[in-house]
N, C-alpha and C positions, 0 to 999 in steps of 0.2 A: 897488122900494117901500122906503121911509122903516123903520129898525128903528125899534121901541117905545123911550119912553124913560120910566123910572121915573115921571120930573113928572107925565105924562097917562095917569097909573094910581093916581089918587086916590081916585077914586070907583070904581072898581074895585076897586083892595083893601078899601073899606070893605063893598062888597058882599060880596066874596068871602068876609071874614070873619064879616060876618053871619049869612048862612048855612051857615057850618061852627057858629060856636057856636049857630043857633037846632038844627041836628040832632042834634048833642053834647049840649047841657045841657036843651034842650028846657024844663019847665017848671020847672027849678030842678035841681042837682047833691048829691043826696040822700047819697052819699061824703063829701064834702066838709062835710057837718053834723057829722060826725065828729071834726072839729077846731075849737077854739073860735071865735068868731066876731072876737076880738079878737086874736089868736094871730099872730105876726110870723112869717117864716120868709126864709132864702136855698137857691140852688139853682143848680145851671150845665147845661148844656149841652155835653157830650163828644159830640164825632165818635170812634166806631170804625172808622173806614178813610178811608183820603186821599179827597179828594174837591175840588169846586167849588162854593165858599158860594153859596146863592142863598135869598132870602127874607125876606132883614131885615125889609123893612115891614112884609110881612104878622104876622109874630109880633110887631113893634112894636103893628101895630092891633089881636092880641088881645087883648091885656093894656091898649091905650087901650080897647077897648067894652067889655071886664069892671071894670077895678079901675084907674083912672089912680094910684092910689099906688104900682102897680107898678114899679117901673125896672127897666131893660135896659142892660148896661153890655157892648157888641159886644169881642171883641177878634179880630174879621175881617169884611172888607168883603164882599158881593158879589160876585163875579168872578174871587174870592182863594183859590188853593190851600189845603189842610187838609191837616192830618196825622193819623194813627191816632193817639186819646187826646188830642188836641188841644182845650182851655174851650173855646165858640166866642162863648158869651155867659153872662154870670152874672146872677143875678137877685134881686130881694129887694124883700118887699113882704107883703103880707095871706096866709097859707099859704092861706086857701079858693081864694083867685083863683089864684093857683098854680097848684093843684092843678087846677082847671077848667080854665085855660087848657091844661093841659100837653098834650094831643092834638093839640087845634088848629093849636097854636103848632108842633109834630113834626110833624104831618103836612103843612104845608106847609112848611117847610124840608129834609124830606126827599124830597119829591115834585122840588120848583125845583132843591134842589141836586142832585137825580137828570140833569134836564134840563142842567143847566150842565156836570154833569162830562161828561155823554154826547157834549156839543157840541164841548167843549174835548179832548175824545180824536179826533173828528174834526178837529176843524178844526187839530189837531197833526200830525195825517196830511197836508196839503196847503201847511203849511206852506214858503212860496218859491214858491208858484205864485200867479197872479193871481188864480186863481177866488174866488168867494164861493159858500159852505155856505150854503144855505138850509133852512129848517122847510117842515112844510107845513101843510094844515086838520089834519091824524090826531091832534088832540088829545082831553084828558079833558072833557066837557061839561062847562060851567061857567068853566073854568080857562083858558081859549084864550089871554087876554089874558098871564096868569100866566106859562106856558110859553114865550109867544114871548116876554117880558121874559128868560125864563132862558136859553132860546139864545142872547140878547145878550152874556147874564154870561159864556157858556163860549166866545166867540170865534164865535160864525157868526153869520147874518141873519134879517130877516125876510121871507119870501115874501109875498103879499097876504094879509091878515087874516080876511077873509070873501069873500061873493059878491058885495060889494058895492063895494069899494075898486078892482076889475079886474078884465078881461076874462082868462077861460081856455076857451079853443075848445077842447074834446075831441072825444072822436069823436063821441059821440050828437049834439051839438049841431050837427057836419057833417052830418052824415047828416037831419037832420031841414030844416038849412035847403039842401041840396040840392048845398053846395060849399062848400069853404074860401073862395073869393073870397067867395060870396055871404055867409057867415057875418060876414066881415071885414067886409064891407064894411053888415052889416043894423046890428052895431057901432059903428060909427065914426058911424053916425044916430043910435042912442039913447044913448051916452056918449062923444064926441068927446074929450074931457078925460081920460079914463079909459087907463091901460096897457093893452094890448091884448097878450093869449100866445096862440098855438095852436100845440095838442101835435101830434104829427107822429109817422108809426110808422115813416118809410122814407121815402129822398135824394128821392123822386119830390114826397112830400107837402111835404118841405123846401121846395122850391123851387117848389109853388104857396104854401106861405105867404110866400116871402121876395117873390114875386112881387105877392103882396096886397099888402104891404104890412105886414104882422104887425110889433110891435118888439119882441117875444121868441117865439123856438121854440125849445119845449120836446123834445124827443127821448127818447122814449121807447122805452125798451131797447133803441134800435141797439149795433150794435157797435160798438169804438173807433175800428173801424178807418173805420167810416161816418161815428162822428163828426169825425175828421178831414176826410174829404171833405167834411161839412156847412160844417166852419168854410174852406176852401178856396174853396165855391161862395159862399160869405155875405159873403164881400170887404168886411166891417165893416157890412153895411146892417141886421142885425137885431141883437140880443143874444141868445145860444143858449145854451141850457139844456139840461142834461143828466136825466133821471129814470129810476126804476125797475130794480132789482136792482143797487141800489149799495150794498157795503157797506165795510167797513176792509181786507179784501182786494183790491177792485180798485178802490179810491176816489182811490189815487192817478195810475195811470194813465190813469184816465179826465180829473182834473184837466190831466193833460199833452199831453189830444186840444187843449186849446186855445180849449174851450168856457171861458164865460164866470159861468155859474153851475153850481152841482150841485143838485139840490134832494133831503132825506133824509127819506122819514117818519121812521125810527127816532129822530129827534135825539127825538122829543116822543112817538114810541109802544112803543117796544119800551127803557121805561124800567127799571129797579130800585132802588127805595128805597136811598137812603145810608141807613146803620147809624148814629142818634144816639141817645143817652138822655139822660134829665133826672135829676138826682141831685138829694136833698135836701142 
């Protein structure tokens, strides 16, 4: 699958941002009355710990849907390392908008950049091997689009986006239509056009999917040592994917069984906020 690319997250961020400030300020920012209404101000943006920038636009779009007198003057891109104490963007414009915007604008730059750095610590680990680090769904409601843009910033990929862009055969789905063939093949009737993955728990399963015709199995929890045999029995006919109790301990070996993708919840669920503030 195609990673996300900033251009066709337009209307996305504008959504996104929408509704951060319709729950934030709701029917008006009553703090914020506190300061005159004509009242100029600047402000920056400190990172307290390294990290991987992610979120420009969106903190761009708060301050375009509150106050376009604002300006935003970046001095790091997207994708770009930080340093502890490090401006990352300075700001100057109406102190109310400011001041309203200032949550919005943090809390996405620090959620994205949580995702970027997380990625970029992985996909530091498999560095020199072919594989591709993928996301998976295990994201924030709302945010899906967001997060898989931030995996891009910090070095890994996009796995399918929804339920809708490609086929993933798990087990209920086997069990229900009675066989991996039969699954595969009820598939390839209703979205021909469509990627097709089914997950697989063990060498047996492997090879009625690679036998279906599947063009990605997924492998789920074998052991390394399986997944080399997986990749041995697969003599380049499907693309194989590795999942499930992978982390930065054994993410690299597993990289070196030979499979062709990894896929990680944790790049988008098992996040922690970068440490940034806003200073006046």
């Amino acid at each position: 699958m195609p990673d996300l690319l900033l251009a066709d997250l337009a209307d996305e961020i504008k959504a996104n941002v929408r509704l951060a400030l319709a729950e934030d300020i709701g029917s008006g920012d009553i703090s914020a009355r506190l300061v005159p209404e004509q009242q100029q101000a600047s402000a920056r943006v400190i990172s307290r710990e390294t990290a991987v920038l992610c979120g420009r636009a969106w903190a761009d779009e708060v301050f375009r849907q509150l106050d376009s007198r604002v300006t935003l003057h970046w001095q790091a891109e997207d994708g770009q390392r930080i340093a502890a104490n490090q401006t990352i963007v300075s700001l100057q414009g109406p102190a109310r908008a400011l001041l309203s915007g200032e949550r919005a604008m943090l809390n996405f730059l620090q959620t994205l950049s949580a995702v970027a750095t997380c990625a970029r610590g992985y996909a530091d680990l498999v560095e020199g091997t072919h594989v591709r680090l993928l996301d998976t769904r295990k994201t924030l409601p709302g945010l899906r689009l967001a997060q898989k843009y931030a995996v891009t910033c910090g070095g890994c990929h996009n796995h399918r986006i929804g339920l809708f862009d490609a086929f993933l055969i798990k087990e209920n789905h086997i069990a229900a239509c009675g066989s991996i063939a039969a699954a595969v093949a009820a598939a390839r009737k209703i979205a021909p056009d469509k990627p097709l993955e089914v997950e697989v728990e063990n060498l047996n399963e492997f090879e009625q999917a690679l036998n279906a015709g599947a063009d990605i199995i997924m492998l789920d929890e074998l052991s390394a040592a399986d997944m080399k045999k997986a990749v041995a029995l697969n003599q380049g006919r499907a693309k194989i994917e590795a999942s499930g109790g992978i982390n930065q301990d054994n993410l690299r070996a597993i990289a070196e069984t030979g499979v062709d993708f990894i896929s990680i919840g944790r790049l988008t669920k098992d996040i922690k906020a970068v440490d940034l503030s806003m200073r006046f």
